[in-house]
C-alpha positions in Angstrom: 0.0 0.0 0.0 1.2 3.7 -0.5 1.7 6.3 2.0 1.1 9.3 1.6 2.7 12.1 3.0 -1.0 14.0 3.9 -0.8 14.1 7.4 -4.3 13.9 8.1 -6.2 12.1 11.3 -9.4 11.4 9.7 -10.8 9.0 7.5 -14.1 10.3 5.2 -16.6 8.0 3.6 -19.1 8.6 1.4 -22.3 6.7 1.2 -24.5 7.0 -2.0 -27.5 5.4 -0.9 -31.1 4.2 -2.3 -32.8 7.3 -0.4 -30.1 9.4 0.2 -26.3 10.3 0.2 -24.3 11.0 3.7 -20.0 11.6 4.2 -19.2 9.8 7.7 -16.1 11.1 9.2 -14.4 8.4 11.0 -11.3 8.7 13.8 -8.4 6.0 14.0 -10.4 4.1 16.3 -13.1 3.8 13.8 -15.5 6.0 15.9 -17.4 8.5 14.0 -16.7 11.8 14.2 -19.5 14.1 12.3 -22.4 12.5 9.5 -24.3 14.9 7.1 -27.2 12.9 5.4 -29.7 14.7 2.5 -32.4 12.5 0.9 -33.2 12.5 -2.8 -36.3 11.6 -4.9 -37.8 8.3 -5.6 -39.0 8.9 -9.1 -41.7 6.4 -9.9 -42.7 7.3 -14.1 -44.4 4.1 -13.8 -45.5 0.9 -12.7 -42.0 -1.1 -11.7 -40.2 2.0 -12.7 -37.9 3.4 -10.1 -35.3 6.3 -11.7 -32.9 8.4 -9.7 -32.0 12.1 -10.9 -27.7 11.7 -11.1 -27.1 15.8 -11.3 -29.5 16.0 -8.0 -27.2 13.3 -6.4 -23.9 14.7 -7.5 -25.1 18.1 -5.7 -26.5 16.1 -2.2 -23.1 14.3 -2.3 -21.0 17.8 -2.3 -23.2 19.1 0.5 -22.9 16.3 2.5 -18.9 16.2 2.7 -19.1 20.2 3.5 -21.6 19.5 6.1 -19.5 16.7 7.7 -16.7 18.7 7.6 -18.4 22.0 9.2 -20.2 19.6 12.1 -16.6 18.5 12.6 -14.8 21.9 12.2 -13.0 20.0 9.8 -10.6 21.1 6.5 -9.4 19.0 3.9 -5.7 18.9 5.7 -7.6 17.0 8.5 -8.8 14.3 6.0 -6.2 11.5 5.1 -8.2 9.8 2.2 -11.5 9.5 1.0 -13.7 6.0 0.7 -17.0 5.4 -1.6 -19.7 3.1 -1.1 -22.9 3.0 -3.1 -26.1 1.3 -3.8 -25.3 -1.2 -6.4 -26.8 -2.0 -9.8 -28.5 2.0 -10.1 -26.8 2.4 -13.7 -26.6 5.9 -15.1 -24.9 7.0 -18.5 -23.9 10.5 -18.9 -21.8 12.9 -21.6 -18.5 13.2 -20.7 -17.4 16.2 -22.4 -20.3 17.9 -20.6 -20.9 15.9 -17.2 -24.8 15.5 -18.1 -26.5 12.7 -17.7 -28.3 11.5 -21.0 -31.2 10.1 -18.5 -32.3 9.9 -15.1 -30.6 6.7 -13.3 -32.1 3.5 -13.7 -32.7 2.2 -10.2 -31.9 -1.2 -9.1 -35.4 -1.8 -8.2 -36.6 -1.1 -11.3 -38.2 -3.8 -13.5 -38.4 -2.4 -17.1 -35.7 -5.1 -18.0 -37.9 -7.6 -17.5 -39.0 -8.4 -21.0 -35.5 -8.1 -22.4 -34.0 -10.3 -19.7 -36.0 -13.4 -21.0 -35.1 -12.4 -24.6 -31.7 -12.8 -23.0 -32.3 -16.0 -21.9 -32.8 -17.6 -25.2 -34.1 -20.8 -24.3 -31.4 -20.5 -22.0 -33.0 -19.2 -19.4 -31.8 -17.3 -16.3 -28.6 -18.9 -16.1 -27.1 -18.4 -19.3 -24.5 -15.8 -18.0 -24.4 -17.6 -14.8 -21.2 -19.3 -15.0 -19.1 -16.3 -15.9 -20.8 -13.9 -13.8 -22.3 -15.2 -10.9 -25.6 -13.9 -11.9 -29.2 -15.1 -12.8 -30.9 -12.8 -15.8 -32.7 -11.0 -13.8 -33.5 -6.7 -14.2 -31.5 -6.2 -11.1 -28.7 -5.9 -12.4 -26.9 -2.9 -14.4 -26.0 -4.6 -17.8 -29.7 -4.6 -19.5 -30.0 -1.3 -18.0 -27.5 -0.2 -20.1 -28.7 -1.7 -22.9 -32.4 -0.4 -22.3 -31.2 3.3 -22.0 -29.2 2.8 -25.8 -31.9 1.2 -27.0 -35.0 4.3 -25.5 -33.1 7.1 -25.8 -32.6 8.9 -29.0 -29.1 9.2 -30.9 -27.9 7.0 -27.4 -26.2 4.3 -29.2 -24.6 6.2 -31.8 -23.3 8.6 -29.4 -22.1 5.7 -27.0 -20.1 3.9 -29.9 -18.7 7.1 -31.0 -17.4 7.1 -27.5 -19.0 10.2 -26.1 -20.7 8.4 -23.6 -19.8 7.0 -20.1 -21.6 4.4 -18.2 -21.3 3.4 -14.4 -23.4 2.5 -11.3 -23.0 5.3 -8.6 -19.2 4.9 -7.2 -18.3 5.6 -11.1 -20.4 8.5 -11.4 -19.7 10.0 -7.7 -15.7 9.3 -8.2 -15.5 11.1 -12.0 -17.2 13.7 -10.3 -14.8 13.7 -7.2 -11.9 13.7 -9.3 -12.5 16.5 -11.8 -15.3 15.0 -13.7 -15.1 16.2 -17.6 -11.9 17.7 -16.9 -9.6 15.1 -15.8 -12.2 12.7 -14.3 -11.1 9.2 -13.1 -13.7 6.9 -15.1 -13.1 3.4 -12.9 -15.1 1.1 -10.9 -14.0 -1.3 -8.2 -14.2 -5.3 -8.4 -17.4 -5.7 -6.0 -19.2 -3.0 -8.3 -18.7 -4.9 -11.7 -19.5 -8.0 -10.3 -22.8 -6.7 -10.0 -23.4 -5.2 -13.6 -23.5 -8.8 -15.4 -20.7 -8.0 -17.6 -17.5 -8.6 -15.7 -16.2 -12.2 -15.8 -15.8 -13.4 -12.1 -12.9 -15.3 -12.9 -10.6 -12.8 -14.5 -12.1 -9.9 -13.1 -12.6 -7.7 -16.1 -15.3 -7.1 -18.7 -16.4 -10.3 -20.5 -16.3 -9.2 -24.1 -18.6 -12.0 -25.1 -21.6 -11.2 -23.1 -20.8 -7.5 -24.3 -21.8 -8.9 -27.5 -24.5 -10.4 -26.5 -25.9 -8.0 -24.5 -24.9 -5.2 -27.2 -23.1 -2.9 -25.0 -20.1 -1.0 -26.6 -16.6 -1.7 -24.2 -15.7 1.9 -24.5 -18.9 3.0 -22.4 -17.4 0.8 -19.3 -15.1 2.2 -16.8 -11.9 0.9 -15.7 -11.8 -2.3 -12.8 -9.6 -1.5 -10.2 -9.3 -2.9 -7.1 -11.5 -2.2 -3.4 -9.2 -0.4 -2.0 -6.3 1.5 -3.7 -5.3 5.5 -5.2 -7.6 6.2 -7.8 -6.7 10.1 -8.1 -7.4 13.0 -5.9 -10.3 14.8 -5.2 -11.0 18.6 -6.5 -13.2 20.7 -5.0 -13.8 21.1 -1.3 -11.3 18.1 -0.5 -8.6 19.5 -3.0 -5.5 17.1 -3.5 -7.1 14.0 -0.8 -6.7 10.7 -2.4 -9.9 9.1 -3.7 -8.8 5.7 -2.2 -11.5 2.6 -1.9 -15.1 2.1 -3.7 -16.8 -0.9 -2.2 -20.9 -1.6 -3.3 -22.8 -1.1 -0.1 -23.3 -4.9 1.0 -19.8 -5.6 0.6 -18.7 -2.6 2.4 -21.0 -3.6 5.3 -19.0 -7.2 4.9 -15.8 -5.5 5.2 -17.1 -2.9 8.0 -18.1 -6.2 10.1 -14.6 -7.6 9.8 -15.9 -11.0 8.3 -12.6 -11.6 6.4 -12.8 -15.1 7.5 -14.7 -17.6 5.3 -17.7 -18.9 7.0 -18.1 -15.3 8.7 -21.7 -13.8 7.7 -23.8 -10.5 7.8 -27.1 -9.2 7.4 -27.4 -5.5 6.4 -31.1 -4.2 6.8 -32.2 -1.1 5.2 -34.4 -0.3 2.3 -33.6 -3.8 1.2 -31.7 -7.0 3.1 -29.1 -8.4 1.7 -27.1 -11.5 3.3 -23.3 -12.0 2.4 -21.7 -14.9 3.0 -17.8 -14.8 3.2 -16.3 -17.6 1.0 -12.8 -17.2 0.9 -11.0 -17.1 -2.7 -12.9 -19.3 -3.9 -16.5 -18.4 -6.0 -19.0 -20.8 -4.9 -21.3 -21.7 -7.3 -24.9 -21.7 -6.5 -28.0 -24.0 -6.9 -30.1 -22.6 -4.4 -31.1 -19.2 -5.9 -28.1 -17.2 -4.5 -25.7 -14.9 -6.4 -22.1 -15.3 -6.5 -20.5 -11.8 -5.9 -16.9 -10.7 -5.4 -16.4 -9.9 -1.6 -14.0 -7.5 -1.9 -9.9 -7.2 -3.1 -7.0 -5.0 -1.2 -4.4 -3.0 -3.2 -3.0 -6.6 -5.4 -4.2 -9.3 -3.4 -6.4 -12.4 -4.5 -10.1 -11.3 -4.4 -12.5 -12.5 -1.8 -15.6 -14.0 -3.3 -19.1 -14.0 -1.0 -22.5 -16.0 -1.6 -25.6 -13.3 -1.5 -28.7 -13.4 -0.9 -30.7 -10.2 -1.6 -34.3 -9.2 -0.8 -35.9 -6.7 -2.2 -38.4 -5.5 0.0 -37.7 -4.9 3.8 -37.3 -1.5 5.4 -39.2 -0.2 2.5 -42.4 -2.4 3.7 -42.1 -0.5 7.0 -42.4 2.9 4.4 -44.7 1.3 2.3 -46.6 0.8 6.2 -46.2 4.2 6.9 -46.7 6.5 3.2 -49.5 4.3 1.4 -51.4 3.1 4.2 -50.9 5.7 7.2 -51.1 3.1 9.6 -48.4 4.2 11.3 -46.4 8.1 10.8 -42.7 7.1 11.8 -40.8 4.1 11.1 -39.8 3.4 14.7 -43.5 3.4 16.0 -43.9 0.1 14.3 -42.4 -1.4 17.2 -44.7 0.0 19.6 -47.6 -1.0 17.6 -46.4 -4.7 16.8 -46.0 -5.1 20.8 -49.6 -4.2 21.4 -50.5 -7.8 20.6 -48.6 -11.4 20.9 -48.4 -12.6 17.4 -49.8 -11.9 13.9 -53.5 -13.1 14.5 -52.8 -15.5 12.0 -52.0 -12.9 9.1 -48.5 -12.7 6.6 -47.5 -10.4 4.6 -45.4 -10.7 1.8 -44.0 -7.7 -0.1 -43.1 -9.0 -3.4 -43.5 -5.4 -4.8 -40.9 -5.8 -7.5 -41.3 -10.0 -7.7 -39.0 -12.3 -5.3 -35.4 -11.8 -5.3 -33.4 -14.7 -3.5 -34.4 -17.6 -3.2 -36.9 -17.7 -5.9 -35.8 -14.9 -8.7 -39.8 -14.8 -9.9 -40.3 -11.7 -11.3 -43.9 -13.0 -11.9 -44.4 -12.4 -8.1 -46.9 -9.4 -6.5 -47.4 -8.9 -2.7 -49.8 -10.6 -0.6 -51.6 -10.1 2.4 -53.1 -13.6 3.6 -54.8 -15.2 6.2 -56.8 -12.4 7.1 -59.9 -12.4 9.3 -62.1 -10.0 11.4 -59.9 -10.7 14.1 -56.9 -9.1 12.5 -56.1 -5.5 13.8 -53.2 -3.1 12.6 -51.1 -4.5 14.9 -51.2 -7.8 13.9 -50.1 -6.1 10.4 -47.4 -4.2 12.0 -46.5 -7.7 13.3 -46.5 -9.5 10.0 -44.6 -6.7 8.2 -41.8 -7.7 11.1 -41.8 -11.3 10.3 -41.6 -10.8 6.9 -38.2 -9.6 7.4 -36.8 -12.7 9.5 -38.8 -15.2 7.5 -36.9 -14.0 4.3 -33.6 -14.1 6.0 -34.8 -17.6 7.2 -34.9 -18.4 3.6 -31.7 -17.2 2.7 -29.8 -18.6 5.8 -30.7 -22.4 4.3 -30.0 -21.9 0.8 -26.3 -20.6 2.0 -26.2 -23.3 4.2 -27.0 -25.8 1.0 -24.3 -23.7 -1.3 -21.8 -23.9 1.0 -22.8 -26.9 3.4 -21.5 -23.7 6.6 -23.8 -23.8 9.4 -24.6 -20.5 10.7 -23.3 -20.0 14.0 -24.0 -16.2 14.8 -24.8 -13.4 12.3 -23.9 -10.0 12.5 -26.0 -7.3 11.8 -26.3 -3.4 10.8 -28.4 -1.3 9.0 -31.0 1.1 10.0 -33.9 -1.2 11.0 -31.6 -3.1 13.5 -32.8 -0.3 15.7 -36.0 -2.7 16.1 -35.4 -4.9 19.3 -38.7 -6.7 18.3 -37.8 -7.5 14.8 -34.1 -8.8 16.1 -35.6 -11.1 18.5 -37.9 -12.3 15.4 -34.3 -13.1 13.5 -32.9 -14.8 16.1 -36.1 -16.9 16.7 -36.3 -18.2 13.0 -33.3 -18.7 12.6 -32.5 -20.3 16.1 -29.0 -18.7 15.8 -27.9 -15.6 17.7 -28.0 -12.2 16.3 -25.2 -9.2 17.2 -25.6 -5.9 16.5 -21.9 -4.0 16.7 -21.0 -1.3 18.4 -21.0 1.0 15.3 -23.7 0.3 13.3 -22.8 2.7 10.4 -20.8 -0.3 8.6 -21.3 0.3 5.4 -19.6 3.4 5.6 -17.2 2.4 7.8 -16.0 -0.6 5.5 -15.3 2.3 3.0 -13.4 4.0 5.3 -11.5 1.0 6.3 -10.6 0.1 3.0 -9.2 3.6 2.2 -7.3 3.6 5.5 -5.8 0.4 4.2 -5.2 1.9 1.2 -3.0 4.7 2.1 -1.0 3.4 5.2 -3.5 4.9 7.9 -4.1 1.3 9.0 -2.0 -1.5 8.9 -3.6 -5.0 8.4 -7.0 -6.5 8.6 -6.4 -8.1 12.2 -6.1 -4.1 13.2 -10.0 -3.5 11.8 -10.9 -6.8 13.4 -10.0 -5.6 16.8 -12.0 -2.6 16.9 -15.5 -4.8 15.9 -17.3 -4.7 19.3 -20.8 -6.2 20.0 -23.2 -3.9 21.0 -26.3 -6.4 21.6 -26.9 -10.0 21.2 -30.4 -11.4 20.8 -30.7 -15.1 21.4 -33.0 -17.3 20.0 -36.7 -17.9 22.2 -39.1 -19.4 20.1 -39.6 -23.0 20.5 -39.1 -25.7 17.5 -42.8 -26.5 17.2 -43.7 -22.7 16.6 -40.7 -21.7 14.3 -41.4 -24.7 12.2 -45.6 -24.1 11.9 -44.8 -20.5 11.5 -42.5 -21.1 8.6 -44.8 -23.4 6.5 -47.4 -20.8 7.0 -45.1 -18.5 5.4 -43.9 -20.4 2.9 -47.7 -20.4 1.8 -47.9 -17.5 1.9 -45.2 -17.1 -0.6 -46.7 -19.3 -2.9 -49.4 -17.8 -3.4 -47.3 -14.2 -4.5 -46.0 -16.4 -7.8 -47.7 -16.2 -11.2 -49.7 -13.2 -10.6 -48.1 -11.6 -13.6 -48.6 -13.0 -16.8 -46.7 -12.3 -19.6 -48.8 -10.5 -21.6 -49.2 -8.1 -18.0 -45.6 -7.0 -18.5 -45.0 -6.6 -22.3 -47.9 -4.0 -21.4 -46.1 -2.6 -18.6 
């Protein structure tokens, strides 16, 4: 690793979010010293569609690093490097003679792709890019993004062939922007990043130039792949000359935040979505149960680390979704009050396949269900069910990892914002019957950024130095009783069946 000769004491990290962009400030102990957050819009033009507007972002994430700074009377002389992490997948394309974006950003949420993912699949089906990239066809993920904005938006193509045009998912976008953007902009991405656009061949960790082909998406829109954690330039602007030093997709950040270098090690990041990653060493472990094979993360020139995931699509946004469509509730935390008013969930489930299933299933055909219901059913026993829909999804994922990689969860390790919930913790560690820790800092997803650009410029040593500062916070240990947990699951996993087929494909040609 390099060292610089910046003398600064601080480490920032920036996280581009789903719902909103903050810079963490973080001091050698890994403690946080000052966050500035600023939401965004959701854009919704329609059904399935979920867009972003890029220039607004680029603006919230210039605040937010002022902000941070000011809160911690701060300069950019106090600041020793500078970390990324992002939600994954959100593709955007832009000019890059003029900085503009050609289109608002294609969420990862979105399902336009849909139709042009089974004309991918060519008989095929899902898994015909499978072996190279870890990845089911599915419109998660950036590369028919791509090839849906060149193929809707006028002149696109031409333009991106002339090479005019420059594609990445949000560390790309936020980093050429960091660096100078169309004068002198770094154009790269990191390994955890492209293993998530569907175009990147796991193996040799750069772009596969046969599903390029395929997927008709010109090389010269695609940045460069660099490592996790390394000198990609330096910054311009308010943070003038500090190295620009790790970009890590927000689930593997959270992987690296949690210290689980070890293979075996897992954790469970709960926000808008949940996403499970599974540390698997250097090796890529194929899977048959409906996860995705994703690179874990790779320091300066050492072997990557691969990672099983499991991702679900709907989690803390059901808990919005509670609050903004139905009013039952008009914060986020007072779900936990109302799900305590009664001792179960009277029977009902609720399962938010808003955008179809994501792991285990991968059926975009899916819509969300309410079942079971009776006049007995109150709105607490729907808070309650939105709860255990979280920890019966994990429940799922937790056993197809353990069929991938035949590892038996002994613990998992948890962060994100809805880890707050004591009620829906206790739910995890009942279904799973495993314990569940919550770490002293929970903001790891921005503090595996930060760690990663520490290691990158000298301001920490080794891994076994991160791994000493992880301290558990809470621990909730399993209470439910085998008899319950396994009832309660095959209720669920009716309940789940009956989310599959409700669109038809004639439903989302017309979509």
């Amino acid at each position: 690793m390099t060292t610089l000769s910046n003398g600064g004491q601080f480490i920032a990290a920036l996280d581009q979010g789903t719902t909103s962009s903050r810079c963490i400030i973080f001091g050698e102990d890994g403690r946080i010293v000052a966050v500035d957050q600023q939401e965004h819009r959701q854009i919704f033009p329609q059904p399935g569609w979920v867009e972003h507007d890029g220039a607004e972002i680029w603006t919230r994430v210039q605040s937010v690093i002022s902000g941070a700074l000011g809160k911690a009377h701060l300069s950019r002389d106090d600041i020793r490097a500078i970390g990324i992490t992002n939600q994954r997948e959100t593709t955007i394309l832009w000019d890059k003679h003029t900085g503009q974006p050609v289109h608002n950003a294609i969420v990862w949420q979105d399902t336009r792709t849909e139709t042009l993912c089974k004309e991918l699949g060519r008989g095929v089906g899902q898994d015909r890019f499978r072996k190279a990239t870890g990845l089911p066809l599915a419109s998660y993920f950036a590369g028919p993004k791509i090839r849906w904005l060149l193929d809707n938006v006028d002149g696109l193509r031409e333009r991106a062939e002339a090479g005019d045009i420059l594609f990445g998912t949000m560390d790309s976008w936020v980093i050429w922007n960091l660096t100078g953007g169309p004068d002198g902009g770094v154009h790269v991405t990191d390994v955890t990043n492209a293993s998530r656009t569907m175009l990147m061949d796991l193996h040799t960790l750069e772009w596969d130039q046969r599903i390029l082909t395929e997927m008709r998406v010109p090389a010269q829109v695609l940045p460069q792949i660099r490592s996790s954690a390394e000198i990609y330039g330096t910054a311009v602007g308010v943070l003038e000359g500090v190295p620009v030093a790790s970009a890590l997709g927000d689930q593997q950040a959270a992987l690296f935040g949690q210290t689980c270098f070890n293979i075996g090690e897992a954790k469970s990041t709960y926000g808008t979505g949940t996403f499970l990653l599974l540390n698997t060493g250097e090796k890529a472990v194929d899977s048959h149960h409906g996860l995705l094979t994703t690179v874990g993360y790779r320091i300066g020139d050492q072997k990557p680390v691969y990672a099983l995931e499991g991702s679900i699509a709907v989690t803390g946004s059901l808990v919005q979704w509670l609050r903004d469509q139905l009013g039952i509730i008009s914060t986020a935390a007072e779900i936990e009050t109302l799900a305590t008013t009664v001792a179960d969930n009277g029977g009902a489930y609720i399962v938010p396949a808003f955008s179809g299933l994501f792991a285990p299933y991968w059926r975009s055909d899916a819509r969300g269900v309410i079942t079971g219901l009776t006049r007995y059913v109150t709105k607490g026993h729907l808070a309650r069910a939105v709860l255990e829909a979280t920890a019966w999804q994990t429940r799922e994922v937790v056993d197809a990892m353990a069929k991938d990689s035949g590892v038996t969860l002994t613990a998992l390790k948890v962060d994100g914002g809805m880890t707050s919930n004591n009620l829906l913790m206790q739910n995890i560690a009942d279904v799973l019957d495993a314990p569940v820790e919550r770490p002293f800092i929970a903001e790891t997803t921005a503090l595996g950024a930060a760690y990663a650009a520490g290691l990158a410029v000298g301001f920490w040593p080794d891994l076994e130095t991160l791994r000493a500062k992880w301290h558990r916070a809470a621990e909730w240990t399993p209470h439910m009783d085998e008899d319950t947990r396994a009832r309660e699951y095959k209720n669920w996993v009716k309940a789940v069946e009956r989310t599959m087929g409700w669109i038809e494909e004639e439903d989302a040609a017309r979509d």
